[in-house]
C-alpha positions as CSV (number, residue, x, y, z in Angstrom):
1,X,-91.7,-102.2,65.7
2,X,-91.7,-105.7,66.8
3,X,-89.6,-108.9,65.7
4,X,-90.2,-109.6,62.6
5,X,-90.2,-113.4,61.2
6,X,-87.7,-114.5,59.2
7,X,-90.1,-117.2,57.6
8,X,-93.7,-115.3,57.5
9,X,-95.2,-112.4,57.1
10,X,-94.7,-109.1,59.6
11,X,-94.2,-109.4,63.6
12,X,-93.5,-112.2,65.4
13,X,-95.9,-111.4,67.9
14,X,-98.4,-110.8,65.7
15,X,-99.0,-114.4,64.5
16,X,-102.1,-116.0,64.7
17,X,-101.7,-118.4,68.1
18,X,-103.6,-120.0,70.6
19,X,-107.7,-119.6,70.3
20,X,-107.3,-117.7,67.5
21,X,-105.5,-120.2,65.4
22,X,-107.7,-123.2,67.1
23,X,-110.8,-121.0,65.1
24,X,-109.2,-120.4,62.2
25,X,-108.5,-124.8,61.7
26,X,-111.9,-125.4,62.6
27,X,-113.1,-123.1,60.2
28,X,-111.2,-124.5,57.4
29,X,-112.3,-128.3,58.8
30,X,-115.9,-127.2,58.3
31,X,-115.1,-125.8,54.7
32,X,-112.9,-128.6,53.9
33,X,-113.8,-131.7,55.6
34,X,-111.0,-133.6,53.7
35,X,-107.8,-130.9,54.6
36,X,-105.5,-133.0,57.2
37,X,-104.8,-130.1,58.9
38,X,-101.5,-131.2,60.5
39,X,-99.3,-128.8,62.2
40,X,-95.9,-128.1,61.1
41,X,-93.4,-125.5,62.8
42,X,-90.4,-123.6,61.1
43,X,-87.2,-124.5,61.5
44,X,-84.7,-123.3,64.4
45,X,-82.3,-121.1,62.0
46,X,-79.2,-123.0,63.3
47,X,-80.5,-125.7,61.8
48,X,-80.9,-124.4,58.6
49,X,-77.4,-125.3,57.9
50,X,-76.7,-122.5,55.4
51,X,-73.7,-122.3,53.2
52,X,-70.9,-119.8,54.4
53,X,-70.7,-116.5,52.2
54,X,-68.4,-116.8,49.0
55,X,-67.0,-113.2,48.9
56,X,-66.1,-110.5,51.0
57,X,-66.9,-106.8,50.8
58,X,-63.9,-104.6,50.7
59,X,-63.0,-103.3,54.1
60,X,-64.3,-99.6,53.2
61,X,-67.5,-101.3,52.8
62,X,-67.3,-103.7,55.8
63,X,-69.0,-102.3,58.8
64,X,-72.3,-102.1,56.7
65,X,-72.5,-105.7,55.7
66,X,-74.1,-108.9,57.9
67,X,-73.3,-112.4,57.5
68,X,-75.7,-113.6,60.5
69,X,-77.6,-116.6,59.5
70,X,-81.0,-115.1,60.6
71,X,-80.6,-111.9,58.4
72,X,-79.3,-113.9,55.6
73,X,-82.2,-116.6,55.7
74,X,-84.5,-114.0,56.1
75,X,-83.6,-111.7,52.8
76,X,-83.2,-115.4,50.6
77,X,-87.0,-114.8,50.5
78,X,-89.9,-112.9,49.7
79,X,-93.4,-113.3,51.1
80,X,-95.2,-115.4,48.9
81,X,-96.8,-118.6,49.9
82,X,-94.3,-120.4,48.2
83,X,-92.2,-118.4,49.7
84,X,-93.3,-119.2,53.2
85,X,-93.8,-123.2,52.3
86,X,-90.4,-123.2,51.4
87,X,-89.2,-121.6,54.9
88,X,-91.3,-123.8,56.8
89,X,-89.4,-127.0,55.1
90,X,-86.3,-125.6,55.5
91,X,-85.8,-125.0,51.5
92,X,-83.3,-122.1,51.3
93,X,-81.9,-123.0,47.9
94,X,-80.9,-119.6,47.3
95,X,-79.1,-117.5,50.2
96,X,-77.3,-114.1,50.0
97,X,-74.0,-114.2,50.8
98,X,-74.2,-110.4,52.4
99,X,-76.7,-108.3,52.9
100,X,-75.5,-104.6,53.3
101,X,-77.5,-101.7,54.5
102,X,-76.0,-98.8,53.0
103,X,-76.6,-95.3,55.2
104,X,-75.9,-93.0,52.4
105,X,-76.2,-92.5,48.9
106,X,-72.4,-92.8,48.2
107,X,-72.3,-96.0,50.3
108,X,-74.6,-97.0,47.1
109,X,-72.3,-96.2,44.6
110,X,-69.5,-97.9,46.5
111,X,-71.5,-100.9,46.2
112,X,-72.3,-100.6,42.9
113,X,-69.1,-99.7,41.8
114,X,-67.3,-102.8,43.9
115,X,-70.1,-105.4,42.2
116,X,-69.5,-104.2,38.8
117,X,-65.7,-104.4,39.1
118,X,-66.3,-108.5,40.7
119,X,-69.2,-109.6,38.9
120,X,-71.0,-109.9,42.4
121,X,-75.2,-109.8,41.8
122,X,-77.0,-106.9,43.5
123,X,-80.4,-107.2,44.9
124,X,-82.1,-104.4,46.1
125,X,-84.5,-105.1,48.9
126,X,-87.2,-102.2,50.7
127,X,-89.1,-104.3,53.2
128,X,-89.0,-107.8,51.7
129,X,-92.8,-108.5,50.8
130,X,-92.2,-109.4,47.2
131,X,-95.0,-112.2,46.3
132,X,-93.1,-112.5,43.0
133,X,-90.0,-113.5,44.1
134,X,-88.6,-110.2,43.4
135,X,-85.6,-110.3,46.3
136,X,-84.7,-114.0,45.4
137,X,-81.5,-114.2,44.6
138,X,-82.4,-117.0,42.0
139,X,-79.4,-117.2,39.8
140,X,-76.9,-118.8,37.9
141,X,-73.4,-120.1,38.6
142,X,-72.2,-116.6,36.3
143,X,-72.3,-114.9,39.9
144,X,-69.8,-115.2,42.2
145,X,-71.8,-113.6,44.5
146,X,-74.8,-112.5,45.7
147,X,-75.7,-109.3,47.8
148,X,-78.9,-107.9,49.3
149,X,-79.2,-104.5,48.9
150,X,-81.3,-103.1,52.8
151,X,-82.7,-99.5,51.8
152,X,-83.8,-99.9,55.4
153,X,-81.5,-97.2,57.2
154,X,-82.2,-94.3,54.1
155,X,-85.4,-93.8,55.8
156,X,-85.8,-90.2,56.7
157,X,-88.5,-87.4,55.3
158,X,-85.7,-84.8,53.7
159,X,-87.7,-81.9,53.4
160,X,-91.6,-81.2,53.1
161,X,-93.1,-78.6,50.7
162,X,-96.4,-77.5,52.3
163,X,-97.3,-74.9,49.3
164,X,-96.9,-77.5,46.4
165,X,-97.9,-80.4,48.7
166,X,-95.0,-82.6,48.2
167,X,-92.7,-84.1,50.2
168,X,-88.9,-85.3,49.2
169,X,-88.5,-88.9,51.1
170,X,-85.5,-91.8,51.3
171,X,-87.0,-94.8,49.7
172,X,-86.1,-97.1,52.6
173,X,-88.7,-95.3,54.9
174,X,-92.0,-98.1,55.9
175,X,-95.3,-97.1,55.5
176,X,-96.4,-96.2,58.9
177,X,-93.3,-94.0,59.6
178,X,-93.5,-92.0,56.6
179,X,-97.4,-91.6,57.8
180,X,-96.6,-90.3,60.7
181,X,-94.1,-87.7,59.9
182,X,-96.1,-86.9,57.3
183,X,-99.0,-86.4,59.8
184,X,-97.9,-83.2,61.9
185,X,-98.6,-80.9,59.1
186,X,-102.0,-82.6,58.4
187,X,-100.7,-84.2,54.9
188,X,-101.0,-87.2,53.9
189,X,-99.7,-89.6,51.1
190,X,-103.0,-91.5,50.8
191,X,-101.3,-94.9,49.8
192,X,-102.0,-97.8,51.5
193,X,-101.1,-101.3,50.4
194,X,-102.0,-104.4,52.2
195,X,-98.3,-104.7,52.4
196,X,-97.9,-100.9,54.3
197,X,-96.7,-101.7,57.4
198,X,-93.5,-103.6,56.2
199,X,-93.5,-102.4,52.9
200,X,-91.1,-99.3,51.8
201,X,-91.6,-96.4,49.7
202,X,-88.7,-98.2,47.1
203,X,-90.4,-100.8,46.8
204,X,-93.8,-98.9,46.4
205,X,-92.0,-97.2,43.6
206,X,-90.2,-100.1,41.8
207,X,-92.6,-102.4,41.1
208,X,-95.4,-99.7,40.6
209,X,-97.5,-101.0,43.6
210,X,-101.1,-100.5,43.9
211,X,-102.3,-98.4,47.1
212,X,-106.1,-99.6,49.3
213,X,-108.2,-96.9,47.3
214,X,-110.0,-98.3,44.5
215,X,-110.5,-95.5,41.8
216,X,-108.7,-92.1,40.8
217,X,-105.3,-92.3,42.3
218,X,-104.7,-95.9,42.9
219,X,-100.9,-96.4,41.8
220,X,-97.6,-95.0,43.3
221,X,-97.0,-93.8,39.9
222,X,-99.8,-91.0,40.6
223,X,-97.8,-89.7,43.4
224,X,-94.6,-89.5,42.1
225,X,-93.3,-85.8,40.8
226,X,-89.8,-86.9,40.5
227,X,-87.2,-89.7,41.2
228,X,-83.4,-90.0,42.2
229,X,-82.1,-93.2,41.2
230,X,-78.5,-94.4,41.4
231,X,-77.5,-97.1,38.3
232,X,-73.7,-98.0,37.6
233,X,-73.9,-95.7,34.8
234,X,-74.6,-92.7,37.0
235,X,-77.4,-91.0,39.2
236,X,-80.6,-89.7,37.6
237,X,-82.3,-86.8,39.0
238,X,-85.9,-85.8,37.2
239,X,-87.1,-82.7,37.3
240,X,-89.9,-81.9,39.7
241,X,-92.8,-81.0,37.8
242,X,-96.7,-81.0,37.9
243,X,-96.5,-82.8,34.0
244,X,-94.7,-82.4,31.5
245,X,-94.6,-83.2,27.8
246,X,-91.2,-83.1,27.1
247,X,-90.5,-86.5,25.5
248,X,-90.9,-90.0,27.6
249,X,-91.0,-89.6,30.8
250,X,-87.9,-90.5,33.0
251,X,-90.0,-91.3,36.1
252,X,-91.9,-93.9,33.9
253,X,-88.6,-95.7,33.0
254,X,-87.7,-96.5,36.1
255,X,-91.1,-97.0,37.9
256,X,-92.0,-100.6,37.9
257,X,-88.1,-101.5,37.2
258,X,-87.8,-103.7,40.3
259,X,-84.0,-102.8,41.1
260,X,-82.8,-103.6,37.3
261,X,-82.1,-100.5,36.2
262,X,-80.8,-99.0,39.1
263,X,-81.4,-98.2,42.8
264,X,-84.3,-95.7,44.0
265,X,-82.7,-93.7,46.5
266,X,-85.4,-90.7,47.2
267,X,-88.2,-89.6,45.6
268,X,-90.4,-86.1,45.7
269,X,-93.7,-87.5,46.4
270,X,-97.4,-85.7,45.9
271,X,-99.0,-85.6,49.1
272,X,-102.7,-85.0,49.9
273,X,-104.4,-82.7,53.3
274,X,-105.6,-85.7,55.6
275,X,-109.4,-87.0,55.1
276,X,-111.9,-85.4,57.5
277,X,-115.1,-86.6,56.3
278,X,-115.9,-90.2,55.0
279,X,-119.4,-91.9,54.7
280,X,-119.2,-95.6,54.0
281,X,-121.9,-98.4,53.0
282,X,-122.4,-101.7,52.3
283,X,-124.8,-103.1,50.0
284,X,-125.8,-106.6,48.7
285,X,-126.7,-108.0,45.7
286,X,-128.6,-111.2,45.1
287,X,-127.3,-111.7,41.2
288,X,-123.8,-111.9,40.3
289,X,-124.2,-110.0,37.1
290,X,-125.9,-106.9,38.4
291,X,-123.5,-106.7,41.1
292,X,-120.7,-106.4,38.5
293,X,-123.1,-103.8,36.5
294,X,-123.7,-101.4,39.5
295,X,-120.5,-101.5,40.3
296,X,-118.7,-100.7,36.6
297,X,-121.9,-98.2,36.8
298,X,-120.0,-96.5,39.9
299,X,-116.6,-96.5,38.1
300,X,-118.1,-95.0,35.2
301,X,-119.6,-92.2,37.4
302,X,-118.2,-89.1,38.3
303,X,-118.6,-90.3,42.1
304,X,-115.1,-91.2,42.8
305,X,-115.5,-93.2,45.5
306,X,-112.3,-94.1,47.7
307,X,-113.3,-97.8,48.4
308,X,-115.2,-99.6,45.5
309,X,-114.4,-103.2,46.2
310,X,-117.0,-105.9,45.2
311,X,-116.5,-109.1,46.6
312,X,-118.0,-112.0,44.9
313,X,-120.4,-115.2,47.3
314,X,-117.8,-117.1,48.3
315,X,-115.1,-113.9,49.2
316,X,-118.3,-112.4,50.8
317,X,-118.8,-115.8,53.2
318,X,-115.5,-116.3,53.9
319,X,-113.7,-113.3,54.6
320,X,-117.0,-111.3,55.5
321,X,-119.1,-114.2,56.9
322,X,-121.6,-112.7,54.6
323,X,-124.2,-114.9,53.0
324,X,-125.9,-113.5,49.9
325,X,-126.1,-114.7,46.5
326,X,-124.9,-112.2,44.4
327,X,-121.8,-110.8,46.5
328,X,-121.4,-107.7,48.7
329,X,-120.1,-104.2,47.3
330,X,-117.7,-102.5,50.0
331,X,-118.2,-98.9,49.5
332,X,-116.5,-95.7,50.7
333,X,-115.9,-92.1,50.4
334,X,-113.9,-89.6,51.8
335,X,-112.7,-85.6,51.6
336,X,-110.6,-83.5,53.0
337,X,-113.0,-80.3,52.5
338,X,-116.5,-81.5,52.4
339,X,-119.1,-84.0,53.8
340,X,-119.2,-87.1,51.3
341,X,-122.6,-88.1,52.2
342,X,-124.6,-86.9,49.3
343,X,-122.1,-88.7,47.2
344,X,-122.2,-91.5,49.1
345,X,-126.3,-91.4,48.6
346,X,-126.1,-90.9,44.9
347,X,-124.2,-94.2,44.9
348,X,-126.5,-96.3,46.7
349,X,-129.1,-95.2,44.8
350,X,-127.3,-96.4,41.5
351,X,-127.0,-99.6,43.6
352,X,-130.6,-100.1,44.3
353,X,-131.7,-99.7,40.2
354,X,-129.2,-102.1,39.9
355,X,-131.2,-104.7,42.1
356,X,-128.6,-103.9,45.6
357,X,-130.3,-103.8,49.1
358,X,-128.1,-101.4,51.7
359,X,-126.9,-103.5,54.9
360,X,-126.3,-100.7,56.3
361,X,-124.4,-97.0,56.1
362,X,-122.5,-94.8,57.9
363,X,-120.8,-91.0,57.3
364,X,-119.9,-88.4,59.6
365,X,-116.2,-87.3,60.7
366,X,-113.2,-89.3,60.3
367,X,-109.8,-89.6,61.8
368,X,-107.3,-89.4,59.2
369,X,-107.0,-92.9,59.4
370,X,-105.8,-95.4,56.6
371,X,-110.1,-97.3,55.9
372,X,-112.1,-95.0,53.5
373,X,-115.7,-95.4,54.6
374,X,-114.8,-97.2,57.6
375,X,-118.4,-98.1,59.3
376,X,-120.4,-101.0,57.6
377,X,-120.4,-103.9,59.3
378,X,-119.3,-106.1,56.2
379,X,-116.8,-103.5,55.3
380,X,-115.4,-104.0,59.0
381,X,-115.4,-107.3,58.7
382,X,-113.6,-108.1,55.8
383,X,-111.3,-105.4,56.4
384,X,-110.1,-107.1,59.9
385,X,-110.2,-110.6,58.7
386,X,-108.9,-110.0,54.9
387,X,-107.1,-106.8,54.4
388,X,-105.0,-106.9,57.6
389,X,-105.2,-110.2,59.3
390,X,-105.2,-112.6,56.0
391,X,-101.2,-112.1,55.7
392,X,-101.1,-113.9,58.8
393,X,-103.8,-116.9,58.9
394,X,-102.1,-117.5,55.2
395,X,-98.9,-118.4,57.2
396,X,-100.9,-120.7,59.8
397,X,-102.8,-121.9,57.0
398,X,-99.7,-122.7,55.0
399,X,-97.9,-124.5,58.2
400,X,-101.4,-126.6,58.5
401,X,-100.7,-128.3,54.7
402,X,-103.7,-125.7,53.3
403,X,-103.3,-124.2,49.9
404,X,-104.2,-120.9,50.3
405,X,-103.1,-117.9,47.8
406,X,-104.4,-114.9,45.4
407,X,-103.0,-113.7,42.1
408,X,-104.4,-110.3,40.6
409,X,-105.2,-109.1,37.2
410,X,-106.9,-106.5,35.4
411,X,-109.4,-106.4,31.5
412,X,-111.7,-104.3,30.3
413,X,-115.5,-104.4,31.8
414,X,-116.4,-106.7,28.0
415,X,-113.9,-109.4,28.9
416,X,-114.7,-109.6,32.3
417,X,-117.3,-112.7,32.5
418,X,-114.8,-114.2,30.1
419,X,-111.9,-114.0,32.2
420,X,-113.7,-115.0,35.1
421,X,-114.9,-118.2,33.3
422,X,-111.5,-119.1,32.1
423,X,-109.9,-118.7,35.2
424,X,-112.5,-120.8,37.6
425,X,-112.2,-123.5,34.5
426,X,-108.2,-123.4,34.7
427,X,-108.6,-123.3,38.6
428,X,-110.5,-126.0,39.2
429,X,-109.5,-128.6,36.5
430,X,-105.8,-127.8,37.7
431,X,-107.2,-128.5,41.5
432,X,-108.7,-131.6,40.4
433,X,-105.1,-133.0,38.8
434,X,-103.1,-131.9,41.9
435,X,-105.2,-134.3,44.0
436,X,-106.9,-131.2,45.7
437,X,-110.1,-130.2,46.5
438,X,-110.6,-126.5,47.1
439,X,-113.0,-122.9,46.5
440,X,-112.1,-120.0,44.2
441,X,-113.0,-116.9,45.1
442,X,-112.5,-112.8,43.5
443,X,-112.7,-109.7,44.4
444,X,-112.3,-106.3,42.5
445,X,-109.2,-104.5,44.1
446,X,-109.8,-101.4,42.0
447,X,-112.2,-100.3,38.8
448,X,-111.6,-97.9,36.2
449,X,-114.0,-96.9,33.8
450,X,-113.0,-99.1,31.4
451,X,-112.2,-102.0,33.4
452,X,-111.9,-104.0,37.2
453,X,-108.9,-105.4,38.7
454,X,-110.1,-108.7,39.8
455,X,-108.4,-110.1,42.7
456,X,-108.7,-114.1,43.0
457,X,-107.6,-116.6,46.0
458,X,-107.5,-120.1,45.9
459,X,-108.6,-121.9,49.3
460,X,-107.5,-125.7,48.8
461,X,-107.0,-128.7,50.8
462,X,-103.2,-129.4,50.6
463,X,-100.7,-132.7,50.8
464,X,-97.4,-131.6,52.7
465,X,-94.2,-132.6,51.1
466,X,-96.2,-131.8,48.3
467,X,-97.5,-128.2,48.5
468,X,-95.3,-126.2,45.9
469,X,-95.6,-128.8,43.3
470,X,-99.5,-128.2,43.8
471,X,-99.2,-124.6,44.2
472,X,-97.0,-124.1,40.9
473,X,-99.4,-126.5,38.8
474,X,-102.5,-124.3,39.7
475,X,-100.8,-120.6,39.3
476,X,-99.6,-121.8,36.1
477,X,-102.5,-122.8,34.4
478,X,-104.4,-119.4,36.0
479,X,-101.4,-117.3,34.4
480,X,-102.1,-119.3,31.2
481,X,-105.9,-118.5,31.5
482,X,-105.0,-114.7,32.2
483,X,-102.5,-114.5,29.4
484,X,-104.9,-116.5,26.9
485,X,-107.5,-114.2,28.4
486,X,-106.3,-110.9,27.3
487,X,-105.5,-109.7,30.8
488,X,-102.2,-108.7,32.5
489,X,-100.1,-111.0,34.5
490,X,-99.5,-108.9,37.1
491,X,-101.9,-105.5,38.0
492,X,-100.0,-104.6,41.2
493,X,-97.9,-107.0,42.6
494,X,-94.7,-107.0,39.7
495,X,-93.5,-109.4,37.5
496,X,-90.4,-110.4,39.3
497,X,-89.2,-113.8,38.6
498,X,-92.3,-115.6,39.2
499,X,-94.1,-113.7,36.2
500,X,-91.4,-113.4,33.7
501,X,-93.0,-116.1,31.5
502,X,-96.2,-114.7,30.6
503,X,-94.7,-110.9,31.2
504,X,-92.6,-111.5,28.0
505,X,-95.6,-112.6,26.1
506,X,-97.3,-109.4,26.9
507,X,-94.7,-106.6,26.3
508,X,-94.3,-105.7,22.8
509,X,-91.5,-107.1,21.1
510,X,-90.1,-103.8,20.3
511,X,-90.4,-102.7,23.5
512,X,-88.5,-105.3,25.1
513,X,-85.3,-104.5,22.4
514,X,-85.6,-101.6,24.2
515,X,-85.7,-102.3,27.6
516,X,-82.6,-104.5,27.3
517,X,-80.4,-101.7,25.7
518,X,-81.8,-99.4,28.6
519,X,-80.5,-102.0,30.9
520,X,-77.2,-102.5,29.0
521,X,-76.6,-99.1,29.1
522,X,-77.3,-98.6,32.7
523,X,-75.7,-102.0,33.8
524,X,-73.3,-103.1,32.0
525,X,-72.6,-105.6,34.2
526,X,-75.7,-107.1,34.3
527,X,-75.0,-107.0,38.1
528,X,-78.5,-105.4,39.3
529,X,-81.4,-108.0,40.1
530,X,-80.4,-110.5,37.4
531,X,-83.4,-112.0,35.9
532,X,-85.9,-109.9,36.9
533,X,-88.3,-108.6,34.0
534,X,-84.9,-109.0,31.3
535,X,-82.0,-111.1,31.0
């Protein structure tokens, strides 16, 4: 694994550079004639002039902590555009004063038990690509302290059972190690975030993250048979089971807790045999509202397909370079046991009596890669320059004074046009009081018979020096829209601190009584990611 950045997303070597980057402005010029497009460079981290750490770890507890500036600066953060805005002007309000990377379980409960006694703030942090500002340690003078948590070195496969197709994991493992030592015995856990390559199991698991495959088994929570979570209360252990109805489930309580309940340690995961046939299309639509039909048509189908991901005109040219006036539907299929590409033609004929023309289609053997229906050239397309490469001209983007950010959200298939109205009339007025001029685009992420996931981005010509005031105007009158709307704040990337106001609009008031004695109970401190979802 290379260097990663302390400011951006993934590898240092990885960031888009030199022709590339040249491309990528000129692009953006063409879009957005009025975008000054100036470029602005991180930072030297010795300039950063961060303040020394307030406490020190007892000296059992030592040798696992870091005070280095760069490890510091680069767990103050998440990987949000805000996030990275903030880096690149040298904004590191909010530093922890140690971050410790604990090797075994009882290292945990050291450091639990030592940050309960002091009053010291816990953050737990997998792979650090919260968009939510879910590993900020944003808090008040009541701390003393703040530590960050690194799962990163209880990252090891424990134990594999082949017959019930499970595996028991460490939580700090990434996503492309736990892959490949899943992928000698030809299993597979078949979840893939855009976030997979420097994302962690934990993390997967606390904030209930959403994988790459659009219908059937699209959250972590699927996959999960069972959990071992350390709190200052005590470790829970769940029983592994297939299902059970034996009163609320414990998994559930602590799925989606982002680190305030306690600290995911290991989990028994349920794993899948690797894909060996996939069949993949792409089809195009000229009207907006029959492309949203065929595809809630699909979802509503017994079809199942693995990729089912409809971007809408301006997503489509974009990220696809795909002109067309209703949007292009991404689709995919893939088994383990069987060719797909009957199922795959029974889709595409439900796309064409729903007005769709097929660009083209592809099936055949796969390679137990992570891409179902890998093979149409849109597909392809928006894959490389979206999916896997967006992370990163979002960070150039960023350091050139561009606007550029999503934020997700799932209704039912009635509310749909509503929400989508809503949120390009929020958008665009809140574009037009910032002083920017910019595009909205959407996507569905994932469909479920009763309703889509849309996915939307903002591409807007930015001021520097004045970028996060801009930003924070705009995603607050969308979250306004969503929350007005019907919809949830968050379908996969967490609440964290960024969503707390509209998340305690939608939980139910009882519920949230609730929540709060389950976190009293379990912290008692109120040491464990202070301010996230309660308190």
């Amino acid at each position: 694994m290379g260097t990663r950045s302390w400011w951006g997303w993934g590898n240092v070597d990885d960031a888009v550079t030199g022709a590339e980057r040249i491309a990528l402005v000129e692009r953006v010029g063409a879009l957005l004639p009025q975008a000054e497009l100036a470029d602005h460079r991180p930072p030297d981290i010795d300039a950063l002039d961060l303040p020394a750490p307030r406490i020190a770890a007892p000296a059992a507890l030592a040798h696992l902590c870091s005070v280095d500036p760069a490890d510091r600066a680069g767990h103050a953060h998440g990987k949000a555009y805000r996030d990275v805005v903030r880096n690149l002007l040298g904004q590191l309000d909010h530093v922890p004063d140690l971050v410790i990377r604990p090797t075994r379980e009882n290292e945990i409960i050291a450091v639990l038990d030592w940050c309960s006694a002091t009053g010291v703030a816990v953050i737990p942090y997998g792979g650090g690509s919260s968009v939510v500002g879910g590993v900020e340690p944003r808090l008040g003078s009541e701390f003393p302290g703040v530590v960050s948590l690194d799962m990163g070195a209880l990252n090891e496969i424990l134990e594999i059972d082949p017959t019930s197709r499970a595996a028991r994991i460490q939580a700090g493992i990434l996503g492309p190690d736990l892959e490949d030592g899943l992928r000698p015995h030809g299993l597979t856990l078949r979840h893939f975030p855009q976030s997979f390559e420097f994302s962690t199991l934990g993390g997967w698991l606390a904030t209930r993250a959403g994988g790459h495959y659009a219908t059937v088994l699209t959250h972590i929570d699927d996959l999960t048979e069972s959990l071992r979570v350390v709190t200052p209360y005590g470790v829970s252990e769940s029983l592994r089971l297939p299902g059970s109805g034996a009163g609320p489930s414990p998994d559930r309580m602590f799925l989606g807790s982002e680190g305030a309940l306690g600290v995911i340690t290991e989990a028994w995961i349920r794993l899948q045999d690797r894909p060996e046939w996939r069949a993949g299309a792409s089809v195009l639509f000229e009207d907006y509202a029959s492309a949203v039909a065929a595809t809630r048509a699909l979802a509503q189908s017994d079809l199942r397909p693995a990729n089912c991901r409809l971007l809408d005109p301006a997503e489509a040219l974009i990220n696809a370079g795909i002109a067309t006036g209703g949007g292009v539907l991404v689709l995919g299929f893939e088994s383990a046991n069987h060719p797909v590409d009957a199922w795959l033609e029974l889709a595409l004929e439900l796309c064409r009596d729903h007005g769709g023309r097929v660009q083209e289609a592809r099936g055949g053997n796969g390679n137990g890669g992570s891409e179902a229906g890998a093979g149409a050239s849109a597909a392809q397309t928006w894959r490389s320059s979206s999916f896997l490469r967006m992370p990163y001209q979002r960070d150039a983007l960023a350091a050139h004074g561009m606007i550029v950010e999503t934020f997700e959200t799932a209704c039912t298939w009635d509310r749909f046009f509503e929400l989508r109205a809503a949120v390009e009339a929020a958008a665009y007025e809140a574009l037009a009081a910032v002083g920017a001029q910019g595009v909205l685009t959407c996507r569905f992420t994932h469909v479920y018979p009763d309703g889509p996931a849309p996915y939307f981005g903002i591409y807007a010509a930015g001021r520097w020096g004045s970028l996060l005031e801009q930003w924070d105007q705009i995603k607050a009158a969308v979250s306004e829209a969503l929350s007005k709307s019907g919809a949830t704040i968050t379908h996969h990337h967490a609440v964290g601190r960024d969503h707390r106001p509209w998340y305690d609009r939608q939980r139910p008031a009882p519920f949230a009584v609730a929540l709060t004695a389950a976190k009293s109970a379990l912290d008692p401190a109120g040491i464990l990611n202070p301010g996230v979802l309660i308190g």
